[in-house]
N, C-alpha and C positions, 0 to 999 in steps of 0.2 A: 404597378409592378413591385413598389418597395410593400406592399400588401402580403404580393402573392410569395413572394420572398420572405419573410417574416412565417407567415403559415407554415411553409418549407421546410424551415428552419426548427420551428415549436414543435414538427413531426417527427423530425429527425432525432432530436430532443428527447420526445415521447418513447420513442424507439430503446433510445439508449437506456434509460430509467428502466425500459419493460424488461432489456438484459440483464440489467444490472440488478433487480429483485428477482429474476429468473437462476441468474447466478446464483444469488444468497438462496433459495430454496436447493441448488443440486450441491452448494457446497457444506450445506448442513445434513443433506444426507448421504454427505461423503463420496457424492458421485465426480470426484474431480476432472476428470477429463472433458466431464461438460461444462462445468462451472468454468473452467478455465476457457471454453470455448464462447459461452455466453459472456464472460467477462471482455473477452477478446471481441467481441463484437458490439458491446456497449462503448468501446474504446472508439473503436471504427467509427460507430453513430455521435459519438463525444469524446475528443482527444483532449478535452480540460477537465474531464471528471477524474479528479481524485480520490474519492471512491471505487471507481472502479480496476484502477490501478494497482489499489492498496488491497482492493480485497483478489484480487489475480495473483498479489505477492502473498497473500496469506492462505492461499490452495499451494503455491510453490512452496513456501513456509512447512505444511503440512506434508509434502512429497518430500521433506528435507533437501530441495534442491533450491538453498542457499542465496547461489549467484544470481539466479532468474528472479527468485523474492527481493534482493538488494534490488537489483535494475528496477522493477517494479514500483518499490518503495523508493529510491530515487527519484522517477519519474512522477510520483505523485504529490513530494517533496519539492518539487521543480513549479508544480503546478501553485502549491498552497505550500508555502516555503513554514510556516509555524503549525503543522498539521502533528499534534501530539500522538497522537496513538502510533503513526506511520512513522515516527524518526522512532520510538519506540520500539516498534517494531523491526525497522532496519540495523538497531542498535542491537537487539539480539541475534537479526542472522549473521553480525559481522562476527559477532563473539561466540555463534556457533562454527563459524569458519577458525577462528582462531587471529581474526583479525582485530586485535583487543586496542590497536589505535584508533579505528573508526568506530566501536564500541566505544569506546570512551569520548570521545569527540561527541556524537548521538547522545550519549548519558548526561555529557553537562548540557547539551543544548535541551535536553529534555526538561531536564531539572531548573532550568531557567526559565523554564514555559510553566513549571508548578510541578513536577512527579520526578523525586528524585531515587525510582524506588531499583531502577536499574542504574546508576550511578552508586547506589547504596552494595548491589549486589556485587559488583562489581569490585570493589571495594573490600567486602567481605573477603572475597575471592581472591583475593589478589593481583589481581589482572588489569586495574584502572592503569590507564597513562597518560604521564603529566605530558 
């Protein structure tokens, strides 16, 4: 039984992986509405892939709808709490919202993980907060 259960499981798995480079092909050729559907269904087949979170938040990124990319990146954030690219990336949709405290919160945890190149912009800009 703990066999056929394990198979089950490696399938299911399988599944989610085939969405989730399914994904990356419709969302490189800009077909968002699918990528975002494939990505949404690698989720279903694997709710710990942080991957596929992150790249669902980076189609929403792309439609500039913001709040759905944060949730996203949050949620993958949750899964792999030092996942560089995706605090990265959540760090600019807050600073595209105008949320420049969660920006900056993002920017120094970044920069403590090795990339301090949006804590620098930030910065520039004038908009870091202590």
């Amino acid at each position: 039984m703990k066999k056929l259960f394990l198979i089950l499981l490696l399938g299911i798995f399988a599944y989610g992986e085939d969405y989730l480079k399914q994904g990356d092909v419709q969302y490189a050729n800009g077909n968002f509405d699918k990528a975002i559907e494939l990505y949404t269904k690698a989720i279903a087949a694997n709710s710990n892939s942080c991957t596929a979170y992150n790249n669902r938040g980076l189609v929403y990124y792309e439609r500039k709808d913001y709040k759905s990319a944060i949730r996203d990146y949050s949620a993958a954030i949750a899964k792999q709490p030092n996942c560089l690219g995706t605090i990265i990336n959540r760090g600019v949709s807050y600073s595209r919202l105008g949320d420049y405290k969660n920006a900056s919160i993002d920017a120094r945890k970044a920069c403590a993980l090795g990339d301090c190149e949006l804590l620098d912009m930030l910065k520039k800009n004038g908009i870091l907060v202590n």
